[in-house]
PAZAPA-4460 file (N, C-alpha, C; in steps of 0.05 Angstrom, whole numbers, plus 32768, in hexadecimal, padded with zeros to 4 digits):
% residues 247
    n_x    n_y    n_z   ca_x   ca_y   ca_z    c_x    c_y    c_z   seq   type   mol
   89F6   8634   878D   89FC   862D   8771   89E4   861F   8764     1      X     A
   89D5   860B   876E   89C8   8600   8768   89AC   8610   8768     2      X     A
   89A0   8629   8778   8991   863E   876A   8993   864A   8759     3      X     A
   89AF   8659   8759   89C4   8662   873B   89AE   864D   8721     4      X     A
   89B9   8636   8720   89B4   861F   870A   8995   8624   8704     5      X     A
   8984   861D   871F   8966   861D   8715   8958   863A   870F     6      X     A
   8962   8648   870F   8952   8661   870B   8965   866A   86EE     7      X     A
   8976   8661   86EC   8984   8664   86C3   896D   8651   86B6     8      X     A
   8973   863C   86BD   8960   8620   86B1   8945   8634   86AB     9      X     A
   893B   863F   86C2   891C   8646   86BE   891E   865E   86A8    10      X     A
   892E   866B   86AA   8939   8682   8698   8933   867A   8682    11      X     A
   8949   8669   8682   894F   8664   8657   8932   864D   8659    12      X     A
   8926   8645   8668   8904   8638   8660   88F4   864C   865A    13      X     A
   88F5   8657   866B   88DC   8672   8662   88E6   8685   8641    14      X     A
   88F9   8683   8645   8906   8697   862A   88F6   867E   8619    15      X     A
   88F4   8666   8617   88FE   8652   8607   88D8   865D   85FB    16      X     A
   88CA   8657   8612   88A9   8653   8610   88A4   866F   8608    17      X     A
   88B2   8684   8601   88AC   86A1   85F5   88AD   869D   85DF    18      X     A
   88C4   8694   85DA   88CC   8690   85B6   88BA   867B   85AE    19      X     A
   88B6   866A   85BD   88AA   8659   85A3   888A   8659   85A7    20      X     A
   887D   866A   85BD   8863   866F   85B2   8853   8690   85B9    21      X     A
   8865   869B   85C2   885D   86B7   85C5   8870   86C4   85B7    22      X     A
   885E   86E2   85A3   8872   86EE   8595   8877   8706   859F    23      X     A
   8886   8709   85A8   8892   872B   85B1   8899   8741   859D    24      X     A
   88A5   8756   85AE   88A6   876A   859A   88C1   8773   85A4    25      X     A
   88CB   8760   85A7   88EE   8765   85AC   88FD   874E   85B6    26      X     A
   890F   874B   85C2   891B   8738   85D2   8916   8736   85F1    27      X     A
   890E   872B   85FC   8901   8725   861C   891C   871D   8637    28      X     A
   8922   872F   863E   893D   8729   864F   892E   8723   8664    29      X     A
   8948   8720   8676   8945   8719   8693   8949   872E   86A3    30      X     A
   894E   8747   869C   8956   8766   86A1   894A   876E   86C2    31      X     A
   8935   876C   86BE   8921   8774   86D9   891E   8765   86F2    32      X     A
   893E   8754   86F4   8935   8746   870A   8936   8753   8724    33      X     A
   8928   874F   873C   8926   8759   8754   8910   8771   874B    34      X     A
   8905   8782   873B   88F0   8794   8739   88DC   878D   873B    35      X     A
   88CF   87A3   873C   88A5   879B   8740   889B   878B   8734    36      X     A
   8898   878C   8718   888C   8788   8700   889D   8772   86F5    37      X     A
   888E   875F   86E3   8893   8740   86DE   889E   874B   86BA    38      X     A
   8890   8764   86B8   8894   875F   8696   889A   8784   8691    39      X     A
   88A7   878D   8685   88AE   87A4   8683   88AD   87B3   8660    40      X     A
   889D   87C1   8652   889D   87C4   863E   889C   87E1   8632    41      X     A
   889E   87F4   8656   88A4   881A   8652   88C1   8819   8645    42      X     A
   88C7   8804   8646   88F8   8819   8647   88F5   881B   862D    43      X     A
   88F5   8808   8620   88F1   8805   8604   88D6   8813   85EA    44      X     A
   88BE   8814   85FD   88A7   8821   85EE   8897   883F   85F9    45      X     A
   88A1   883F   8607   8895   885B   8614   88A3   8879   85FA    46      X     A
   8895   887B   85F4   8896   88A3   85E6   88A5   88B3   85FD    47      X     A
   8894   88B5   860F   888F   88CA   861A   88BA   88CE   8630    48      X     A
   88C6   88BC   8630   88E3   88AE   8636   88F4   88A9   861B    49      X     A
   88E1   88B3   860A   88F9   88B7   85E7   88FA   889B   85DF    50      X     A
   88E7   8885   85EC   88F1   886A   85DB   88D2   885F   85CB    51      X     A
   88D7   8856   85C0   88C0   884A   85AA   88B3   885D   8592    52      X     A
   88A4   8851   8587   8897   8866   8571   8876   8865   857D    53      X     A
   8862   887E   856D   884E   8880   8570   8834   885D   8577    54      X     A
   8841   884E   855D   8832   883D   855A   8842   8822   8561    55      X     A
   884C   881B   856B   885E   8804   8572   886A   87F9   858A    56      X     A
   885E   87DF   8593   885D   87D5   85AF   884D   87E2   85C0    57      X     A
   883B   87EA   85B9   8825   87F5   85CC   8810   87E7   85D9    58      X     A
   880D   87CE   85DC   87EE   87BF   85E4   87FF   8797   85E2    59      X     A
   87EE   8793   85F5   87EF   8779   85F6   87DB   876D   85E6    60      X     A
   87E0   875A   85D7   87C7   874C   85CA   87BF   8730   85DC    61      X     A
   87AE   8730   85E5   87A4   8717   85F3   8792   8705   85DE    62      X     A
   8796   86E9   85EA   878F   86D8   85E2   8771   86D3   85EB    63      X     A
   8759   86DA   85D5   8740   86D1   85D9   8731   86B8   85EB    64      X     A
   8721   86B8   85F3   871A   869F   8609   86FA   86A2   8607    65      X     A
   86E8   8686   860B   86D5   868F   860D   86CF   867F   862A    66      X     A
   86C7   8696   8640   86C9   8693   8657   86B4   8683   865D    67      X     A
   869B   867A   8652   8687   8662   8658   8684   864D   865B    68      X     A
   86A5   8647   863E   869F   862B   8649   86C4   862A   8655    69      X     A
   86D4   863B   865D   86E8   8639   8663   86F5   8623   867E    70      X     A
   870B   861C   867B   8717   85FF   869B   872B   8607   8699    71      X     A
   8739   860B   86B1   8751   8611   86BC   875C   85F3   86B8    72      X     A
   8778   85F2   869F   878A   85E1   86A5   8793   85DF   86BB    73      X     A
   8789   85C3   86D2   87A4   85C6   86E7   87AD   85B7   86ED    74      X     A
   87B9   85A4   86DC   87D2   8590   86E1   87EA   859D   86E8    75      X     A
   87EF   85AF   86E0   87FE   85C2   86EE   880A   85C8   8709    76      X     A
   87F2   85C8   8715   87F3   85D6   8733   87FA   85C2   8748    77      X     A
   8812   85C4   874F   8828   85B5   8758   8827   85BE   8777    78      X     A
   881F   85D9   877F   8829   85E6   8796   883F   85FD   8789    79      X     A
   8851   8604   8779   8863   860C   8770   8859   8623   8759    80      X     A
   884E   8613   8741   8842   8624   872D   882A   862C   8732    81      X     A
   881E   8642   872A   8805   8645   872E   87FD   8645   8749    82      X     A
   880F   864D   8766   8800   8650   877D   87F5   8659   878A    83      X     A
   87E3   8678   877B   87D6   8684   877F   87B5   8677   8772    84      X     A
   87B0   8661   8762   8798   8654   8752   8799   8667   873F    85      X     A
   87A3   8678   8738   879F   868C   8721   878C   869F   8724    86      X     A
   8790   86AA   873E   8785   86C5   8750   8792   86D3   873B    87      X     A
   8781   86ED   8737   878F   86FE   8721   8797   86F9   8700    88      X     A
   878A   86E3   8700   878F   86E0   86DB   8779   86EF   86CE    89      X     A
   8785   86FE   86AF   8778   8709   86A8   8777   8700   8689    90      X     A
   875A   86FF   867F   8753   86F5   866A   8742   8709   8656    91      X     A
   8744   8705   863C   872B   8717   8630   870D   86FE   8622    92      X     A
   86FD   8705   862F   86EC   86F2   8629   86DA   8700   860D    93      X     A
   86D8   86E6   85FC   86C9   86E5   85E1   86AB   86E6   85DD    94      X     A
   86A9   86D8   85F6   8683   86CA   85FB   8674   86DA   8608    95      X     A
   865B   86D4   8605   8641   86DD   8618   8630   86C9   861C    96      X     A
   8632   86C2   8636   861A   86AF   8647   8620   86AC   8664    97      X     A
   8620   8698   866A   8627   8694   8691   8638   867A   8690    98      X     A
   8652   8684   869B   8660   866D   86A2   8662   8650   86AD    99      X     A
   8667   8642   869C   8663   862B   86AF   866D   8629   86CC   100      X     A
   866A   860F   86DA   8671   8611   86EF   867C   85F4   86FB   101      X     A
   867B   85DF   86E5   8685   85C6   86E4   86A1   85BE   86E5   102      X     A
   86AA   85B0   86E8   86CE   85AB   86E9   86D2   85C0   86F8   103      X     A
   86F1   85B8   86EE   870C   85D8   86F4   8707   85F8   86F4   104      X     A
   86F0   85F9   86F8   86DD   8613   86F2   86D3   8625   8710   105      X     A
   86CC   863B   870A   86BB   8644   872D   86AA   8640   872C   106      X     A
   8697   863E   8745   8687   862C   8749   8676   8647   874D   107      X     A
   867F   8656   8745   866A   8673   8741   8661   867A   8723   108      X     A
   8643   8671   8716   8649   8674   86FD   864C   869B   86FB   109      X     A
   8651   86A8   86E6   8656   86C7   86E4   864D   86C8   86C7   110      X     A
   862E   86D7   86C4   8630   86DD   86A6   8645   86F4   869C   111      X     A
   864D   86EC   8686   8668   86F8   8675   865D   8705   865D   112      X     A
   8666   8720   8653   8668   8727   863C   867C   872C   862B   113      X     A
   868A   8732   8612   869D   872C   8602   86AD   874A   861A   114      X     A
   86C4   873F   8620   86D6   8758   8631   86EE   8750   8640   115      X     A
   86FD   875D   8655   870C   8751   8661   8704   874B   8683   116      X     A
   870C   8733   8687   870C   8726   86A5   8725   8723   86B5   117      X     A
   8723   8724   86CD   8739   871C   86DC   8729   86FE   86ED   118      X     A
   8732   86F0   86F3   872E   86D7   870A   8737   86E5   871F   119      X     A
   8720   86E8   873B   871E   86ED   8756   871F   86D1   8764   120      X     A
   873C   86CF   8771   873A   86B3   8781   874B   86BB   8796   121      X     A
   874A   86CF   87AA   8761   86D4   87C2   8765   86BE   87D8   122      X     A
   8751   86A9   87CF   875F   8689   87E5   875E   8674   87D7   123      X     A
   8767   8680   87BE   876D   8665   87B5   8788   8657   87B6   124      X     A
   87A2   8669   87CA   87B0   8658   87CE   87B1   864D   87EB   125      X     A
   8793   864B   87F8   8790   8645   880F   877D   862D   8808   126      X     A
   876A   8633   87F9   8754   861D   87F1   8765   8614   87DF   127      X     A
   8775   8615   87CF   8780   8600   87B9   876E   85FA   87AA   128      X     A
   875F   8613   879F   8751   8605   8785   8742   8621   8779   129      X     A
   8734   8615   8761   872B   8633   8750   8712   8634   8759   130      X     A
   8704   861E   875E   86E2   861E   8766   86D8   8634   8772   131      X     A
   86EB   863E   8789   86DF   8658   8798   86E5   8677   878A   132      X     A
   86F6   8671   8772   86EF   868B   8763   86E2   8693   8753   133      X     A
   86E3   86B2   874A   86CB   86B1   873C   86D2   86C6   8720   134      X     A
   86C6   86CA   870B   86D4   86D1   86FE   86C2   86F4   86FA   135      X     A
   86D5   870B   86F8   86CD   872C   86FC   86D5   8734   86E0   136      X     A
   86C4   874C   86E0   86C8   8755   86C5   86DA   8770   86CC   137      X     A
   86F2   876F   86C2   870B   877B   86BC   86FD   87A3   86C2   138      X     A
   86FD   87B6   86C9   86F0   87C3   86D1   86D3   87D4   86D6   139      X     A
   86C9   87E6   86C3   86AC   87E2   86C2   869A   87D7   86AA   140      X     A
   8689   87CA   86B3   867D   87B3   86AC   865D   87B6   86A7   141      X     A
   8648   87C6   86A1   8632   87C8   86B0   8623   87BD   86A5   142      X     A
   8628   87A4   8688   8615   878D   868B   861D   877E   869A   143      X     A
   8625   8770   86B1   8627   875F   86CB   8617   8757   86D9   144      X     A
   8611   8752   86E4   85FF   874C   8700   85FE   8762   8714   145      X     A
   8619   8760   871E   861B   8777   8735   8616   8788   8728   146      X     A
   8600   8799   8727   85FF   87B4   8722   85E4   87B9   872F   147      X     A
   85EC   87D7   8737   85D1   87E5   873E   85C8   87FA   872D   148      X     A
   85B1   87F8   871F   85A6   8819   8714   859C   882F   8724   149      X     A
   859A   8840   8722   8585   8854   8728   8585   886E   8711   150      X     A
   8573   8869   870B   856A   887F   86F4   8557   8899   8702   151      X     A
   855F   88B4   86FC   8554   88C5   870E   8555   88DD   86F4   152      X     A
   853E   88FB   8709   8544   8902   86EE   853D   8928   86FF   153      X     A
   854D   891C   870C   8554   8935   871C   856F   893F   8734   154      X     A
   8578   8944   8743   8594   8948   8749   858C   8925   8764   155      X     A
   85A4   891F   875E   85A1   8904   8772   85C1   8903   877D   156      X     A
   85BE   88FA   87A2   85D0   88F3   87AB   85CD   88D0   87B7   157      X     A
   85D7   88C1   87A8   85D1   88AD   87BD   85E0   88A8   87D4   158      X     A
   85D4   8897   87EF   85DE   8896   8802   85FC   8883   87FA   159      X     A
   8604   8881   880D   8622   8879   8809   8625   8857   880D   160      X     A
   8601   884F   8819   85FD   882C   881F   85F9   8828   8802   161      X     A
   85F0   8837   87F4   85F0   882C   87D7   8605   881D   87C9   162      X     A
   8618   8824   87D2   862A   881D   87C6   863C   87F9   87DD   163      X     A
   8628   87F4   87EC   8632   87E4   87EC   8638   87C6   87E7   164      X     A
   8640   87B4   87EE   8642   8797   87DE   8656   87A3   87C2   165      X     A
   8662   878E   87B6   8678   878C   87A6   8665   8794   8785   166      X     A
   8654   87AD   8784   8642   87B2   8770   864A   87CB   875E   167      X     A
   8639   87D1   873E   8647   87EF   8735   8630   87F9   873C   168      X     A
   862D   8815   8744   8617   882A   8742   8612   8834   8725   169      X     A
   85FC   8833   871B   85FE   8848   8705   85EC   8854   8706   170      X     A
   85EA   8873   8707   85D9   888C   8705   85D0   888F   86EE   171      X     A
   85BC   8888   86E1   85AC   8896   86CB   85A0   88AC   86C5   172      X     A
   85AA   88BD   86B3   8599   88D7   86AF   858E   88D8   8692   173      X     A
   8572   88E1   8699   8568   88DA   867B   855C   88F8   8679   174      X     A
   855C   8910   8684   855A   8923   8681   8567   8937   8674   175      X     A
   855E   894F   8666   8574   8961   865B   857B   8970   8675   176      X     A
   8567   8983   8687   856E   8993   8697   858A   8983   86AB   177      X     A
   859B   899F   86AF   85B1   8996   86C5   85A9   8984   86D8   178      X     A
   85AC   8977   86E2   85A5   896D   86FD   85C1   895E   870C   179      X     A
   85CF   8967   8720   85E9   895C   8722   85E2   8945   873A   180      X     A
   85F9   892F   872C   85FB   890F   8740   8612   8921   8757   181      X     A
   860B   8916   876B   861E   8920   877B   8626   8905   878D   182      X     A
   8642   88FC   878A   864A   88DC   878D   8653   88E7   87AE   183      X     A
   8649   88CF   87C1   8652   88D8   87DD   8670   88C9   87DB   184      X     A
   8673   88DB   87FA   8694   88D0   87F9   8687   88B0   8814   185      X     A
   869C   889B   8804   869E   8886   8816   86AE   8880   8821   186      X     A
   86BC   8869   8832   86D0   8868   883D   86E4   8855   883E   187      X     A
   86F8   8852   8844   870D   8847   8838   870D   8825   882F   188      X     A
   86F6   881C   8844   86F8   8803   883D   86E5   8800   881C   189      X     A
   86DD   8814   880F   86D3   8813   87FD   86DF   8814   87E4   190      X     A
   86F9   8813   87E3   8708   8818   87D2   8703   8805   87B4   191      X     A
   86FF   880B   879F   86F9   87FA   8780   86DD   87FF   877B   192      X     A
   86CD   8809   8790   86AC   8813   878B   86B0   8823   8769   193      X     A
   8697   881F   8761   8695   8825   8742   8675   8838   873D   194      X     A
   8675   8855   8731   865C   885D   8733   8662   8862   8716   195      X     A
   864D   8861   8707   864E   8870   86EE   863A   8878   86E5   196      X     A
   863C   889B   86DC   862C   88AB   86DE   8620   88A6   86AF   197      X     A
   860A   88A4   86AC   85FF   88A5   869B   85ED   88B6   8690   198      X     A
   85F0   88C5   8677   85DD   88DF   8668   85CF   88D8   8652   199      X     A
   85B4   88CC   8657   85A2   88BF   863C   859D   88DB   862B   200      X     A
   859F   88F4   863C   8589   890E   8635   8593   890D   8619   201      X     A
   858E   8919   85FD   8595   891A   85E4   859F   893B   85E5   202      X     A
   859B   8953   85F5   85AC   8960   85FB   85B6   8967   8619   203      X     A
   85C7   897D   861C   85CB   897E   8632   85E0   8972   8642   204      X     A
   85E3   8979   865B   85FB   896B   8665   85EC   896F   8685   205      X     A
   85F9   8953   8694   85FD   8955   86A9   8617   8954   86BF   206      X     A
   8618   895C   86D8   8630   8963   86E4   8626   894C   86FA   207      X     A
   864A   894C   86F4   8646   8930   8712   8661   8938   872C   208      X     A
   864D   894D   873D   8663   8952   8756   8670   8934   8766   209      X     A
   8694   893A   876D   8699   8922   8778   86AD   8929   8792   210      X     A
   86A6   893C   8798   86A8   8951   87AE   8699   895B   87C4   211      X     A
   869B   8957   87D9   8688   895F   87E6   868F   896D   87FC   212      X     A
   8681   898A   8800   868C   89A3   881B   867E   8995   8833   213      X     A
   8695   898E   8840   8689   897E   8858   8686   898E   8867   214      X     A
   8685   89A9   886F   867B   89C1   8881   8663   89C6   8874   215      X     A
   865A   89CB   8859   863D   89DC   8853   8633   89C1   884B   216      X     A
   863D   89AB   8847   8630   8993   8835   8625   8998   8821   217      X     A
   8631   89A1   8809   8631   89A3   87EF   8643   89A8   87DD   218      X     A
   8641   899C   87C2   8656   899D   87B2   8671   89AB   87B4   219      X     A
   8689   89A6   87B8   86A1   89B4   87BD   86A2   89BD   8798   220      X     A
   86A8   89E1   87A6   86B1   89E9   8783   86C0   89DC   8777   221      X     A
   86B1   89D9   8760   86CD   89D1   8748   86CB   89AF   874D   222      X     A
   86C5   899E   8757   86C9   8984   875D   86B4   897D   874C   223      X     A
   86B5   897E   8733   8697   8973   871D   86A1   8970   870D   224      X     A
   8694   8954   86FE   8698   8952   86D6   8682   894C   86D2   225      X     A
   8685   8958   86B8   866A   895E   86A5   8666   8946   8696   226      X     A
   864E   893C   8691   864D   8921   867B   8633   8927   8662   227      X     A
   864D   8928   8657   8640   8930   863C   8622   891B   8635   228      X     A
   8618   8934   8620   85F1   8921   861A   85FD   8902   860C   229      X     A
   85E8   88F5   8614   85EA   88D8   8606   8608   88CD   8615   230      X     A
   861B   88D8   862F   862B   88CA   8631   8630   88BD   864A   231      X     A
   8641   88B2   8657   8648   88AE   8673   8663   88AF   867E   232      X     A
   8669   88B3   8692   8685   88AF   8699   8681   889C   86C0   233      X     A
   869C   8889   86BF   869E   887E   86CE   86B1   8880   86EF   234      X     A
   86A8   887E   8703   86BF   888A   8710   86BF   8872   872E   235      X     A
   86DA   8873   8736   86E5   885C   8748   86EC   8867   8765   236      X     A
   86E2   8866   8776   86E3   886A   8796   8706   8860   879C   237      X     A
   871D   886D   879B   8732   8868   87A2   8737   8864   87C6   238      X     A
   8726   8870   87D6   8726   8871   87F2   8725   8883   87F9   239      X     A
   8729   8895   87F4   8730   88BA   87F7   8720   88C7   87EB   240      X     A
   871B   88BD   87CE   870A   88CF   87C4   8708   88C3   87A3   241      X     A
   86E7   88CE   8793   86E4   88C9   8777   86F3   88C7   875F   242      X     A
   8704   88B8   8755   8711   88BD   8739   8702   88B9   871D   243      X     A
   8708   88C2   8708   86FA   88C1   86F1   870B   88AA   86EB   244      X     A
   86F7   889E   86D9   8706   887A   86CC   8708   8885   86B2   245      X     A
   86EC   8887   86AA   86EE   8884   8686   86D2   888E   8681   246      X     A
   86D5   889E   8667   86BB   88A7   8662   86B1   8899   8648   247      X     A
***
């Protein structure tokens, strides 16, 4: 009974802290208890399930931050709230410079550009604190630090050590003639690796095989995209094999 009590209490608090400073785009139940997901906004907005309209409830608006000079409130952190250190929070940052690293802060500075971040802290509910995290730029990123170039201007495979350490690859092509990137396959512990293939040429296109005939060792048919002149597209090592992100 007395769980019954504290988990209503927390109920009608949280309803309470929605209404009076977050605005929704409907009424916020308690509907989804026991499921995956903390917040649910397909039943009601999804098209493609006959509910919502073209333009309405589609996107979260986040609240701006400028991640440089940013401090983790944590009078908070009781053991109870917040006991992960805020592993996995995700922010859209305003600024450009290098983070501090003073106070309530990680003790890793990270230069930042205007975008979105998540906070990387997987012991911070072992270390109890934010100092050992660090703050990542939300998926590809290639003003960062971690990055590697290689600009080439002819067909390139790089080895598969390239890609290692927690870094993005990016392939440069500044040529018109074809010349195809051909991305090796890595292996499973490589999973979130990031290559992105780049076309300076002003015409032309290049092909980026992400396939590979492991009997003749060469391109598996059909396993290529083309990147248009002046463009790039990005792609993510799932464990198995290359996916396209975003062009």
């Amino acid at each position: 009974m007395k769980k019954h009590i504290t988990l209503s209490t927390l109920a009608l608090m949280f309803s309470a802290i929605l209404t009076a400073q977050v605005i929704s785009n409907g009424v916020v139940t308690n509907q989804g208890l026991g499921e995956s997901v903390f917040f649910d906004a397909t039943t009601n907005f999804s098209e493609e399930v006959g509910a919502g309209s073209p333009n309405v409830g589609k996107g979260i608006a986040f609240p701006t931050v400028n991640l440089v000079e940013f401090e983790f409130v944590t009078t908070g952190l009781d053991g109870i709230k917040f006991p992960t250190y805020f592993n996995g929070m995700i922010v859209y940052n305003r600024a450009t410079g290098t983070t501090r690293t003073d106070g309530y802060r990680s003790s890793t500075a990270t230069a930042v550009t205007p975008g979105f971040y998540y906070f990387f802290n997987p012991n911070g509910h072992i270390n109890q604190n934010v100092t050992g995290g660090v703050w990542r730029p939300l998926g590809v990123n290639p003003s960062t630090t971690n990055v590697e170039t290689h600009n080439v201007a002819s067909a390139y495979t790089p080895a598969a050590t390239v890609f290692s350490g927690e870094k993005t690859i990016i392939i440069g092509f500044g040529v018109t003639a074809a010349a195809p990137a051909i991305l090796p396959d890595l292996t499973s512990s490589d999973i979130g690796k990031i290559a992105v293939i780049t076309n300076r040429a002003s015409t032309g296109w290049q092909i980026v095989y992400t396939g590979i005939d492991t009997v003749k060792g060469t391109p598996a048919g059909g396993v290529y995209t083309q990147v248009k002149a002046d463009g790039a597209i990005s792609f993510m090592w799932t464990g198995s094999a290359w996916v396209m992100m975003s062009t």
